[in-house]
C-alpha positions in Angstrom: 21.7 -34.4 -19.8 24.2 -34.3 -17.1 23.8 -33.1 -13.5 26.4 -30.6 -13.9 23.8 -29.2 -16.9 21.1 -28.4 -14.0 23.6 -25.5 -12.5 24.5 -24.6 -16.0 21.4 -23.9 -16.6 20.4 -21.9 -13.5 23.7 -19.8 -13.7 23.2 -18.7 -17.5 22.7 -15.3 -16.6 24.7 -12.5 -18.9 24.6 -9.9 -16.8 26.2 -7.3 -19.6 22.6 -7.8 -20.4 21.2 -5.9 -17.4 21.8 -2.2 -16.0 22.3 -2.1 -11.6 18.9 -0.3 -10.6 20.6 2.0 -7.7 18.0 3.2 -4.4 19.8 5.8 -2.6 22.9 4.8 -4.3 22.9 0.3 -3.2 22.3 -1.9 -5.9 18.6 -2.7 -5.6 18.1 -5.1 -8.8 19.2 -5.5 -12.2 17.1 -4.3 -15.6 17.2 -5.1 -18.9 18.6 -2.1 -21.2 15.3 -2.8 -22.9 13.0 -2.0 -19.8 15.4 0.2 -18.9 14.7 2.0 -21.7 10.5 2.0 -20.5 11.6 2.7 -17.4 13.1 6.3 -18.6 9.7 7.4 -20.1 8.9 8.0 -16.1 11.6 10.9 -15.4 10.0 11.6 -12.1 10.7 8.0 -11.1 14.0 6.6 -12.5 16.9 8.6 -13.8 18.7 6.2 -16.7 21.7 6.4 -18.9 24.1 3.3 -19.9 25.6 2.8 -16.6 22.4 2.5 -14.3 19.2 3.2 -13.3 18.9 5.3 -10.5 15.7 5.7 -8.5 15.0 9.5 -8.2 16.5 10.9 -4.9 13.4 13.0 -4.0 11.5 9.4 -3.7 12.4 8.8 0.0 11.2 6.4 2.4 9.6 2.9 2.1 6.2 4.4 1.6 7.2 6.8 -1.4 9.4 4.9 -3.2 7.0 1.6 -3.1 4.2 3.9 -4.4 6.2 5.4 -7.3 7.5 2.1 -8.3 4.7 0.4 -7.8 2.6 2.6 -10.0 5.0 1.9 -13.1 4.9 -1.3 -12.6 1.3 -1.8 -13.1 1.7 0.5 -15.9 4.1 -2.0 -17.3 2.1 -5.0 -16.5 -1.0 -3.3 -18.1 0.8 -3.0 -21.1 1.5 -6.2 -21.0 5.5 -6.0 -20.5 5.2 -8.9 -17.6 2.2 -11.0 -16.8 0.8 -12.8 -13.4 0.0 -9.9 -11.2 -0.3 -11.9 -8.0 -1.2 -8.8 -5.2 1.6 -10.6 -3.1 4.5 -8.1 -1.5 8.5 -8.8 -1.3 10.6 -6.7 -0.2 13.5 -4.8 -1.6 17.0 -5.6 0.2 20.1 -4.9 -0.3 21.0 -8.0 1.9 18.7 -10.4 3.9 18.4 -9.3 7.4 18.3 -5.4 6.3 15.9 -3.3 6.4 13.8 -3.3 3.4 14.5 -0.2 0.7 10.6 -0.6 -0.2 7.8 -3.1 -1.3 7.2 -4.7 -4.8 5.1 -6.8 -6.3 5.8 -10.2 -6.7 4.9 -11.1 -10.4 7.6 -7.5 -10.9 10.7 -8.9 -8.8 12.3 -10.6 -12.2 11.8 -7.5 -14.6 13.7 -5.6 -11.7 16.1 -8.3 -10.9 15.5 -7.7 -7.5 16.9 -10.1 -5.4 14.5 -12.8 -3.9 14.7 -15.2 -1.4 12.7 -18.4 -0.5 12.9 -21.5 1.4 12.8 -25.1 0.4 12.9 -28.2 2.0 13.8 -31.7 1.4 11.5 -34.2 3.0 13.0 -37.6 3.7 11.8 -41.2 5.3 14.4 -43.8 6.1 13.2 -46.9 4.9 15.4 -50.1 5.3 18.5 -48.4 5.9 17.8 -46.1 2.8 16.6 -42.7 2.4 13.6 -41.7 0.6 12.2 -38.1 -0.6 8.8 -37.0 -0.8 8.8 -35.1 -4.6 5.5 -33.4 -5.5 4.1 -32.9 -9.0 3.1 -28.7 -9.7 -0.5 -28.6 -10.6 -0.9 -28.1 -14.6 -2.5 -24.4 -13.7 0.9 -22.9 -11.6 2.2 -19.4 -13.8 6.0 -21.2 -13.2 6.6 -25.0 -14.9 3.3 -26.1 -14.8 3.5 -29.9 -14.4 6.8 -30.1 -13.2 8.3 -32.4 -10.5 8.9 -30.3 -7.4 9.7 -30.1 -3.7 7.5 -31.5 -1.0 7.3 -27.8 0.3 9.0 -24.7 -0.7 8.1 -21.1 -1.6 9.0 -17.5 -1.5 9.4 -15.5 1.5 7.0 -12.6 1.4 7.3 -9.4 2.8 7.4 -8.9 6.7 7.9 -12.7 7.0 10.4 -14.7 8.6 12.5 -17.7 7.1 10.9 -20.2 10.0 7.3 -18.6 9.9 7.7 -18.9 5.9 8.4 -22.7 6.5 6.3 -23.0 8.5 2.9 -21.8 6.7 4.4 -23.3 3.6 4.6 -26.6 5.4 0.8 -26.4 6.7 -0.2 -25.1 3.0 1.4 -27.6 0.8 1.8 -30.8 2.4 -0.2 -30.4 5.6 2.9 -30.4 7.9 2.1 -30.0 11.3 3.8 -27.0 13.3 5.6 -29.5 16.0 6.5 -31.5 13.0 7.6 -28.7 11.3 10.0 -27.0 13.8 12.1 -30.2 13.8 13.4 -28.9 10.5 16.9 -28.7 10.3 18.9 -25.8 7.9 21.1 -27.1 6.1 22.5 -23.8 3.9 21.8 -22.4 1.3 21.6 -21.9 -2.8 22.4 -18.7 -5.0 21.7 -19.0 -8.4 21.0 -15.8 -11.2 19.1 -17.6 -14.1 17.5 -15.6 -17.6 13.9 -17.8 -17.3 11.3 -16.8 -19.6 12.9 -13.0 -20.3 13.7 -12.0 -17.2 16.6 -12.6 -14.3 15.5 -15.0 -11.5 18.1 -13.6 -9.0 17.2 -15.4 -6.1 18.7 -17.5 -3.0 16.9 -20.5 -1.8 17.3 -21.1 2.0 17.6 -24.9 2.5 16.1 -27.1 5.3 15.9 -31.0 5.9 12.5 -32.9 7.8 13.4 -36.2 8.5 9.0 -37.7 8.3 7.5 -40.3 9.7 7.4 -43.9 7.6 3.5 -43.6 7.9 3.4 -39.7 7.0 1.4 -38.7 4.1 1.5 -35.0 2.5 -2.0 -33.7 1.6 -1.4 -30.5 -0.3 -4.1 -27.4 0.9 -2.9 -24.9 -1.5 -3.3 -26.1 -5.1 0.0 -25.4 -6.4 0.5 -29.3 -5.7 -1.6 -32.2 -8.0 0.3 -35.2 -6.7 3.2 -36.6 -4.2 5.5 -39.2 -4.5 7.8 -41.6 -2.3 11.1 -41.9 -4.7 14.2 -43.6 -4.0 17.3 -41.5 -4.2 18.6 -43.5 -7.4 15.1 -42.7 -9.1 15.6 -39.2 -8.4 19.0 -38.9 -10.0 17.9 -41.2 -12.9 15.1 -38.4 -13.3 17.7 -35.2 -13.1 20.2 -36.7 -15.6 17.0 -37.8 -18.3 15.9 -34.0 -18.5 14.1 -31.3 -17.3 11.0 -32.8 -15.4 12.1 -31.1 -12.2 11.2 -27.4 -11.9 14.8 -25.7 -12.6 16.0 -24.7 -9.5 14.5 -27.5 -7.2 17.1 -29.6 -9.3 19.7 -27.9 -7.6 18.3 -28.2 -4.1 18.2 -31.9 -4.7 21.8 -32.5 -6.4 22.7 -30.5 -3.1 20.7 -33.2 -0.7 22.3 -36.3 -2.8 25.4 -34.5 -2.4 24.9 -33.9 1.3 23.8 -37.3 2.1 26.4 -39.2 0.3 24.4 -40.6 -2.3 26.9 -38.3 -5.0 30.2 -38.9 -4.0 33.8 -37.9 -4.5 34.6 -40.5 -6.9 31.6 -39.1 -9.4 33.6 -37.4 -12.1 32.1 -33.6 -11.3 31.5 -33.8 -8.0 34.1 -30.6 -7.6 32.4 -29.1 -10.5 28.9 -30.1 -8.8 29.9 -28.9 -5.2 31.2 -25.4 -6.6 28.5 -24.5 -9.0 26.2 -25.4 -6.3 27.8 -23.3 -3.5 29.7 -20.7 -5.5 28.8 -17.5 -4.7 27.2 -15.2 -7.8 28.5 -12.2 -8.7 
């Protein structure tokens, strides 16, 4: 496996697969012709034919429409459609920053294609000169690649919360990351990827940040999602990436970005163009 197969892999998404799913007439999400064809069964809700799915004009406001919705989509999920109802709120958007359209329910955002957004961050020492990155190991229980090599912190950002509060709390939860400590995070861009994972469309960006640690700091995950951390050498992280798929998907392209960043990929590697535009290319 190549490195340039990571951003393959998280940019496979056919999107003549998938219907826009309009709210007051801004693209909202992306469904499946086959949900959209579930989704038609609630007239008063949606409104579908081959070109969209159109939330019902007389379903205005935040509250309304994130009732109505959120009504079918425990339907669904009772019917077993989707699985891992989590009780956990993102919002809507038609862009970050804007006000959300209405509320949904997490375990939901992928059947909708909604477009989600998290932070993740790259946690470094420098030892001898060298970098080094914190990578945790996903407990074997998580609902998304169980078991899989991950971030030393990273998560989605949940309704009515900010990027730096979401790093914040994510830092505290999973690797015991003090606040001061914390706010010395640097951003250092971001990721856009539209992936078909298990069924449905991951349509997500991923907000990137940098924490240089202290040699002596040890992560202590409080959260569970987290069995096990490890120091790794930049080499050993690449030699992992181009053996397979041990990282979760799209932390793989968080860290080609950091070895990228950080000059440990360079110019003369034979798709570092290719590399640099899948990562930062912007999905349409």
């Amino acid at each position: 496996m190549s490195l340039i197969d990571h951003i393959h892999r998280c940019q496979n998404a056919d999107m003549r697969r998938h219907l826009p799913w309009l709210i007051a007439g801004e693209t909202a999400g992306w469904v499946r012709h086959d949900v959209a064809a579930r989704l038609g069964k609630y007239p008063t809700v949606f409104a579908c034919d081959d070109r969209a799915v159109r939330l019902r004009d007389h379903l205005a406001g935040f509250d309304h429409r994130s009732a109505a919705v959120g009504d079918v989509a425990r339907d669904l999920y009772e019917a077993g459609v989707f699985a891992g109802w989590r009780n956990e709120w993102f919002p809507v958007l038609t862009r970050f920053g804007a006000a959300p359209l209405m509320r949904l329910e997490r375990a939901a955002v992928p059947m909708f294609g909604v477009h989600g957004y998290g932070v993740h961050m790259n946690g470094y020492v420098r030892a001898g000169g060298r970098l080094k990155l914190w990578i945790g190991k996903r407990a074997d229980d998580r609902p998304i690649e169980p078991g899989k090599l991950d971030h030393l912190v990273a998560g989605g950002i949940p309704l009515g919360m900010g990027v730096k509060e979401c790093l914040a709390k994510e830092c505290e939860e999973e690797a015991s990351i003090p606040a001061a400590l914390a706010a010395r995070a640097r951003p250092a861009g971001a990721i856009r990827y539209r992936m078909e994972h298990q069924g449905w469309l991951r349509n997500d960006t991923m907000f990137v940040y940098d924490l240089e640690l202290p040699a002596d700091f040890k992560p202590v995950n409080n959260d569970g999602e987290i069995a096990s951390f490890r120091l790794m050498e930049l080499g050993e992280v690449e030699e992992i990436l181009i053996a397979g798929e041990d990282f979760k998907f799209n932390v793989a392209l968080v860290l080609i970005d950091f070895l990228i960043r950080h000059g440990h990929i360079r110019p003369e590697h034979p798709d570092y163009s290719d590399l640099a535009l899948g990562l930062w290319r912007h999905a349409p």
